[in-house]
C-alpha positions in Angstrom: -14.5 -7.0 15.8 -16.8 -7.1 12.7 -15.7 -9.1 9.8 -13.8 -7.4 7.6 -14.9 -7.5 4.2 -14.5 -5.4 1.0 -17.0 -3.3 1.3 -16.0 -2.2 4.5 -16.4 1.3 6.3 -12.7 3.4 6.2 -13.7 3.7 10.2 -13.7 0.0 10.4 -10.6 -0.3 8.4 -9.1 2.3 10.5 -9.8 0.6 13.8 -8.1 -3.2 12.4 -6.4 -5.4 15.1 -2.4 -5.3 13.7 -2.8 -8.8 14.5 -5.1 -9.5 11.3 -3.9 -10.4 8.1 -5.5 -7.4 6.5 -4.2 -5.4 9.0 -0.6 -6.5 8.1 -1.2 -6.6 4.5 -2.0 -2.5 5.0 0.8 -2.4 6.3 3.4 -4.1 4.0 1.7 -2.3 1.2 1.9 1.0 3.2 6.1 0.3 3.9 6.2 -0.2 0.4 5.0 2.8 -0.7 6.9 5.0 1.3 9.9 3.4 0.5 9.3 3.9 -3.2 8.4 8.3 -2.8 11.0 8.6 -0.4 11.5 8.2 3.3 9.6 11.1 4.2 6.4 11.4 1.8 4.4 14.8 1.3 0.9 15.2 3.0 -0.8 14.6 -0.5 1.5 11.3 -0.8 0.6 10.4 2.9 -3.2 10.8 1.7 -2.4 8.7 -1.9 -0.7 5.9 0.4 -3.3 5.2 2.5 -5.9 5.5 -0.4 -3.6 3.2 -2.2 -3.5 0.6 0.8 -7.4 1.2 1.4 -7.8 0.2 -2.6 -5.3 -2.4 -2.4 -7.2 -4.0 0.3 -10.9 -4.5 -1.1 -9.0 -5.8 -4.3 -7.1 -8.2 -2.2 -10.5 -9.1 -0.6 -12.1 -9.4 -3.6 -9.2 -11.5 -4.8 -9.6 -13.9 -1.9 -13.3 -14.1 -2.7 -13.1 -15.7 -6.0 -10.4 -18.0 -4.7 -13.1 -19.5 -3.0 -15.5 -20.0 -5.8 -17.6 -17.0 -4.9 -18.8 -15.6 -7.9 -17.8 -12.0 -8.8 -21.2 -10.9 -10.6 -22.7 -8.7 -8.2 -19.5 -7.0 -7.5 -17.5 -6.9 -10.6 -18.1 -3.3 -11.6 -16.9 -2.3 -7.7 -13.7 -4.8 -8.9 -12.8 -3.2 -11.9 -13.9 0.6 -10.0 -11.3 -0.1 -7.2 -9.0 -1.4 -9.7 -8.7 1.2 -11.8 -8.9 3.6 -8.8 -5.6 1.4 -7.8 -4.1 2.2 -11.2 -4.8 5.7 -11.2 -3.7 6.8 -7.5 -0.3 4.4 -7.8 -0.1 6.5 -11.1 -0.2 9.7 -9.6 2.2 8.6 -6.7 5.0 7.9 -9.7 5.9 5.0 -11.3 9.8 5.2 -10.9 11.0 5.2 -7.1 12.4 8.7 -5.8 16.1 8.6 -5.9 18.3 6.8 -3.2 19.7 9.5 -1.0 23.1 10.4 -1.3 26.0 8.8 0.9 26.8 11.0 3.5 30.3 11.7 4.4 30.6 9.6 7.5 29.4 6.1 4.9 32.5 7.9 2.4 34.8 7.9 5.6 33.8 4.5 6.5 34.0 2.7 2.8 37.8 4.5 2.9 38.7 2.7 6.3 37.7 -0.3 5.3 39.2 0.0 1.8 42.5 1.0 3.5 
């Protein structure tokens, strides 16, 4: 597998061994965010997560970068870009988390045994 880097193709991002880091931090980050708009997110909030992770990733890759002591002067404006792209799609995903679903009658039924 090519090296993943973050200027990488969405294909090659697509195509990640789950055994990478990146590959795992997609993943976390994707968990996350479909914890936080519900168990069950929309099509638009499937597409907004994995922009989100896809975002998340260069920036983490970037992050990793200047870690190193690589500079950031070539790719700064892509930085701040994918950044604020970050901002703006977490924005439009909602910033408080959806609601915690309702007990349901058998957890009611349960919390009285054990109360009891």
């Amino acid at each position: 597998m090519r090296s993943i880097c973050p200027h990488s193709a969405p294909h090659i991002l697509r195509k990640m061994d789950r055994r990478r880091r990146e590959s795992r931090l997609i993943e976390a980050i994707r968990a996350d965010l479909i914890a936080h708009v519900g168990s069950i997110p929309s099509a638009t909030q499937k597409m907004l997560i994995e922009r989100a992770c896809s975002l998340s990733l260069s920036i983490a890759l970037m992050d990793a970068r200047t870690a190193a002591g690589q500079s950031l002067d070539v790719d700064a404006k892509s930085y701040l870009g994918w950044s604020n792209a970050l901002s703006r799609t977490l924005k439009l995903l909602g910033l408080k988390a959806a609601a915690a679903a309702p007990p349901s009658l058998d957890d009611i039924l349960a919390r009285g045994r054990k109360a009891a």
